[in-house]
NUTIMI-418214 format. One record per residue (C-alpha): residue in three letters; x, y, z. Coordinates in steps of 0.05 Angstrom, whole numbers, plus 5000, padded with zeros to 4 digits. Last residue first. Layout:
ALAXYZ...
//
This chain:
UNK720435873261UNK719136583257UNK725237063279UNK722737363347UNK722238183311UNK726238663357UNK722539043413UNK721039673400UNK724940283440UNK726340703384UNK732340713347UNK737741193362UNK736941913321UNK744041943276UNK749342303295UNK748243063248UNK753343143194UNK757743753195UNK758444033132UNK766144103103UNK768744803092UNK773544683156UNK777745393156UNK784645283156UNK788845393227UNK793145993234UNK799745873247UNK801445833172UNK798846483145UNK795546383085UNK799046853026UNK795247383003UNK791547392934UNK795647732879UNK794248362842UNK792748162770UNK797148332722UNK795548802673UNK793348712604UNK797948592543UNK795148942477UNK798148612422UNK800049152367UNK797049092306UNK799948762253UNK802549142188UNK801548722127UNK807048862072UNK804949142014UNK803548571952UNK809448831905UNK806949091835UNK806948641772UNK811648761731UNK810248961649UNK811848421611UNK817348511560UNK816248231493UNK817847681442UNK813447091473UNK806847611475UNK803848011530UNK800447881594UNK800848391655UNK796248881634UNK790848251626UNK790848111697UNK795347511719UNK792146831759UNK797546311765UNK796545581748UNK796645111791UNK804244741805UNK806344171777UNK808644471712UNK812945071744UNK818145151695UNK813145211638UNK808545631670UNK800745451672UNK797146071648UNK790646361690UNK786646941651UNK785447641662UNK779048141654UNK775747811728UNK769047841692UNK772547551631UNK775546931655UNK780446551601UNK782945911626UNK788345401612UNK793546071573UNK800645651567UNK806645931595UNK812146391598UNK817046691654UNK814347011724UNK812247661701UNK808347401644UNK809547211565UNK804846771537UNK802646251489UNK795746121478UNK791345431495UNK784945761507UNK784846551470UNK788747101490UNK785247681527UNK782748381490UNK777448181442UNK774847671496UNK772648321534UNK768648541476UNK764748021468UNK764047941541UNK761248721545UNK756848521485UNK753847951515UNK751048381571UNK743248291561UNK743647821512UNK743347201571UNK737647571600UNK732447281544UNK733246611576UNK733746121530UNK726745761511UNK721845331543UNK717345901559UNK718545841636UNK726146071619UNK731145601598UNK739145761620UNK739045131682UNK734444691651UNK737444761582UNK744144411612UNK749344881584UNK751545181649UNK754645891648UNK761246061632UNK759146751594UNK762246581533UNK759645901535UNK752346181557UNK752246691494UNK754946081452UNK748245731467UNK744446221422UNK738646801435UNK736447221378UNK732847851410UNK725747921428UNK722248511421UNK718549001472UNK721348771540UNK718649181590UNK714548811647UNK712048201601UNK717548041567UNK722248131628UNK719347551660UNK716447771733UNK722247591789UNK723647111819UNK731847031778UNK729646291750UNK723346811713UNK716546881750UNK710046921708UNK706147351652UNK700447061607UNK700847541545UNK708547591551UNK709046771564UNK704346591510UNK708447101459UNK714646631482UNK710946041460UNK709746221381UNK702246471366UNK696646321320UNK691746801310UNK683746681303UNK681147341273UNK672847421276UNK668248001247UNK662448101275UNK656747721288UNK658147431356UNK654846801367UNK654846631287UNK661446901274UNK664846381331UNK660745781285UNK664646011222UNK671246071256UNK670745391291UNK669345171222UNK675045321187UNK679845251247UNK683744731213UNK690044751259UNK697744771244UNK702444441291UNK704644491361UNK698644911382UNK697245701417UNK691946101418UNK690446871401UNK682647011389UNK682347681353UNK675048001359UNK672948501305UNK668349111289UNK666749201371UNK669149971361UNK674549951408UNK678649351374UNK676548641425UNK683048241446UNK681047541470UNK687647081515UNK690746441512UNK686345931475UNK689845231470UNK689444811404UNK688544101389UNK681644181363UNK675943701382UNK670244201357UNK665844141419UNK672944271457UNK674744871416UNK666645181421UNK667145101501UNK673345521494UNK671246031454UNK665146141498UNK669446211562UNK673946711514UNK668247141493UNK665847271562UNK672647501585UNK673147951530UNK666148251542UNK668848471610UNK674648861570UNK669949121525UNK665649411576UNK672249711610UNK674750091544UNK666550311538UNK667750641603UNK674750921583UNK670951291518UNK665351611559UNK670551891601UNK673952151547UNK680051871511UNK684352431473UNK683352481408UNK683852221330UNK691152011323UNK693051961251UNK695151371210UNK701751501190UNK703351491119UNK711151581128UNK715551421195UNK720150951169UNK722051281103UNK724351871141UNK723552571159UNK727852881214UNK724152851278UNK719053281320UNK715353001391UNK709653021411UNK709352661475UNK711851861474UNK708451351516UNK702451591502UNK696650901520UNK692850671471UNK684850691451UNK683950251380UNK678450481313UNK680149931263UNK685049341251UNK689749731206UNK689650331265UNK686350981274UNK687151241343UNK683751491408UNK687851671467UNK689851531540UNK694651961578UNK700151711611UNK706052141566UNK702152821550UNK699152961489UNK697553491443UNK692253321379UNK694353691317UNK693553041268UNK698352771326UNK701552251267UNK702051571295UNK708151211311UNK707650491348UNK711150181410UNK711249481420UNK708549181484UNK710549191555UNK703049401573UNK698149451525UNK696549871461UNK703150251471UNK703850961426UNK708751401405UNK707052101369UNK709352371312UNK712053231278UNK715053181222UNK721553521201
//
């Protein structure tokens, strides 16, 4: 048994084993480390913790201690410095003329080396770019080239679903995405419609490939032979989220075909199992309301009531002479 220790050196990022080296840790805290790259400060994401012993968790490097407050000061002075660092890098790309874009500065905690990550569509001489970045730091400088889904982790952004890519809030590795994951799954092949902001598939589609995988397993393929219920026909469509498939009977070839769950498909030489009778609907009773009491009948020797307004005679004219007509 040895005892390890897992570690995240930023957020959503791959996890790494180090050896405690008798240092006790809870998950959240903040600690010192040894790493290829130098001295690093990471984040526990895994408490001590004892496994069996294996090839994959020999020669760790060894945790040194837990993060003071001296330590997560100079954490925030190199995280300043690393926006400094990548205004200068920039202005140093365009003096050089290189086809390349700059996406984010990672200083190690001890200031013993700068790693400038960027992005390009082909290979770049950075020969000289490296030479002149050495000059304003003076330290040692690491210019990485990486692919466009690690631009979308270290940048961040809002998937087709609006919410934050799932690279960048807890994806650690990416899986092999294919085309036949958005067949199986009856989704749209136009790349538009299945890319993420990367340019590539969307990571999602693996998510539950392996329940449709294993769903297919169970229904007939496109264009099988069946038994069902109602007599035997040809499989049209194969629907895994509803775990049946719709068959065009051969004595009914004008009509659409019927819908049957898996349970109720089987093959030319068997018996089907029925399907149970749809229970009958049971109406509710109409609810008739009362009559309404009705009005009494007019009496025929008494007179009707006039509604109509009585109009006012009109006021005679005055007295005024009439107009002689003019000649």
């Amino acid at each position: 048994m040895i005892e390890i220790m897992g570690i995240r050196f930023r957020s959503a990022g791959k996890i790494y084993y180090f050896a405690p080296n008798g240092v006790v840790a809870k998950e959240g805290q903040q600690v010192i480390v040894q790493t290829v790259r130098g001295i690093e400060i990471g984040t526990v994401v895994l408490s001590n913790r004892e496994i069996d012993e294996s090839e994959n968790f020999k020669d760790l490097s060894p945790v040194l201690r837990i993060a003071t407050a001296e330590d997560l000061k100079r954490d925030a002075e190199n995280r300043e410095k690393e926006k400094k660092a990548f205004d200068i890098c920039e202005e140093k790309i365009k003096k050089h003329g290189l086809e390349m874009k700059l996406i984010n500065v990672e200083y190690t905690f001890d200031c013993t080396k700068i790693v400038f990550c960027f992005v390009a569509e082909g290979r770049v001489d950075f020969r000289e770019l490296v030479k002149d970045l050495a000059s304003v730091f003076k330290t040692r400088i690491e210019l990485r080239q990486i692919g466009v889904r690690d631009q979308t982790k270290s940048v961040a952004g809002l998937g087709l679903c609006g919410r934050k890519v799932c690279c960048a809030s807890f994806l650690t590795d990416f899986d092999q995405i294919t085309v036949k994951m958005a067949k199986d799954q009856g989704l749209s092949s136009s790349p538009q419609k299945i890319s993420g902001p990367c340019g590539k598939l969307i990571c999602c589609l693996a998510y539950e490939q392996k329940a449709y995988e294993a769903e297919y397993k169970e229904l007939p393929r496109m264009g099988a032979y069946v038994r069902t219920p109602d007599g035997c026909g040809t499989v049209c469509e194969v629907s895994a989220l509803k775990a049946g498939v719709r068959v065009r009977l051969e004595d009914r070839p004008d009509e659409a075909p019927a819908f049957y769950k898996k349970e109720y498909i089987c093959a030319p030489n068997e018996e089907p199992i029925p399907m149970p009778k749809p229970e009958p609907k049971i109406e509710p009773p109409l609810l008739i309301s009362e009559p309404e009491a009705a009005e009494p009948e007019q009496k025929k020797d008494q007179p009707r009531k006039n509604n109509k307004k009585r109009h006012r005679p009109k006021k005679p004219a005055g007295n005024k002479e009439p107009k002689e007509p003019k000649e």
